[in-house]
N, C-alpha and C positions, 0 to 999 in steps of 0.2 A: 504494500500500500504506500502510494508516495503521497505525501504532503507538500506543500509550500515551504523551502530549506535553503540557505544561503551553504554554498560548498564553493569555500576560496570564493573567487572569483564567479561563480558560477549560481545560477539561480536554478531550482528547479517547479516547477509548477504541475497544478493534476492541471489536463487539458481535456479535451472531448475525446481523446483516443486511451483515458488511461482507463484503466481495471479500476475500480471500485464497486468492491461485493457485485460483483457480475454486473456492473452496468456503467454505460458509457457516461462521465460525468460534463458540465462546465467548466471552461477553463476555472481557474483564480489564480492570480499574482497578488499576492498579500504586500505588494510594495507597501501602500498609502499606511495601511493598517501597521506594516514595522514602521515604517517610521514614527506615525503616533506615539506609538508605542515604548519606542526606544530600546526596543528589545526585552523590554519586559513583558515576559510570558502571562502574567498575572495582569498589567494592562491589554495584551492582546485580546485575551478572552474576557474583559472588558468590552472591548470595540464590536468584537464578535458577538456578544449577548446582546446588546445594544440592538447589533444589524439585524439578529434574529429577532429580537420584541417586536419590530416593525415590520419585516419580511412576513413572518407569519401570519400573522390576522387580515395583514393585506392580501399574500397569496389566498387565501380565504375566500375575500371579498373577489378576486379574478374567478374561482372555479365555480361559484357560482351567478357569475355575471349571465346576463343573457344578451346574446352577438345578435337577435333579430329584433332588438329594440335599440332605443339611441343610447349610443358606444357611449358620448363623454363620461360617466363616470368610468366604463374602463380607462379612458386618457387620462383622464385624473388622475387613476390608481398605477396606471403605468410612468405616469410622467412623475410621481410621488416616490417609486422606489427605483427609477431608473438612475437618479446619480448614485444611492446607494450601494447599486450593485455596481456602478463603476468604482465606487470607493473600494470595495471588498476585493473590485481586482476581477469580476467575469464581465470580461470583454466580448464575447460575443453573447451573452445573453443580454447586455448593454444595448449594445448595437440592433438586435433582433426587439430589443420593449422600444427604442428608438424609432424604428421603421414602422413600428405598429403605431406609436403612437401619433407621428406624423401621418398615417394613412386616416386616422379618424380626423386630425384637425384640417387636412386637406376636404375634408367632404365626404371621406371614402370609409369604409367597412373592409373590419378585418372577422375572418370566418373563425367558425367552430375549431378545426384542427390547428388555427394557427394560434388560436388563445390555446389549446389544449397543452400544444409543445411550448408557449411560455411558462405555462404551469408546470411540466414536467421540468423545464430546464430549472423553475426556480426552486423545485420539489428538489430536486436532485444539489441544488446549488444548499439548502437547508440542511439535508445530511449529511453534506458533507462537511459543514460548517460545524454541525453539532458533534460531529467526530474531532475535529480537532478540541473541543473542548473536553474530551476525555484524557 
């Protein structure tokens, strides 16, 4: 199981290709959060609880949103933890609640399967979050 690790020179990150408990995760680069942090483990998982109080009840409020009536409050709730997760460091889930939520303020609707795999990416981005806090 790899975690987010500074080795010398070298950073290592989970990304979407790594193994956790049989499934593909979200990147994270915990830059933002060690620096915070300063290296202390004890404020990290600070930062992390933090990110999960608010991650979770929002993911919440996305899996039960309903995509055939009017989107803004998913933009709302998208546009609410999308720096977050860029804070935490998953950059393409960033990117992916970005594109969504610019298709709602454009005018435009975003469907069923693509709220679904925001939910899975931020589902997946949750576990893994709460594993480091072990």
């Amino acid at each position: 199981m790899a975690f987010p690790t500074t080795t010398g020179s070298r950073r290592q990150f989970l990304n979407s290709q790594t193994a956790f408990y049989g499934v593909s995760c979200p990147s994270i680069a915990m830059e933002i959060i060690d620096r915070l942090s300063a290296g202390d483990p004890e404020k990290k998982k600070y930062y992390i609880r933090l990110f999960l109080d608010t991650l979770e009840p929002e993911m919440e409020n996305l899996k039960v949103a309903d995509v055939t009536q009017h989107q803004e409050p998913i933009r709302a709730i998208l546009h609410k933890l999308k720096s977050q997760v860029q804070t935490i460091g998953a950059r393409e889930t960033h990117a992916l609640m970005a594109q969504h939520e610019q298709t709602i303020k454009d005018g435009g609707q975003i469907d069923q399967g693509q709220l679904d795999e925001t939910c899975r990416q931020l589902s997946d981005l949750i576990e893994n979050l709460q594993e480091l806090l072990k």
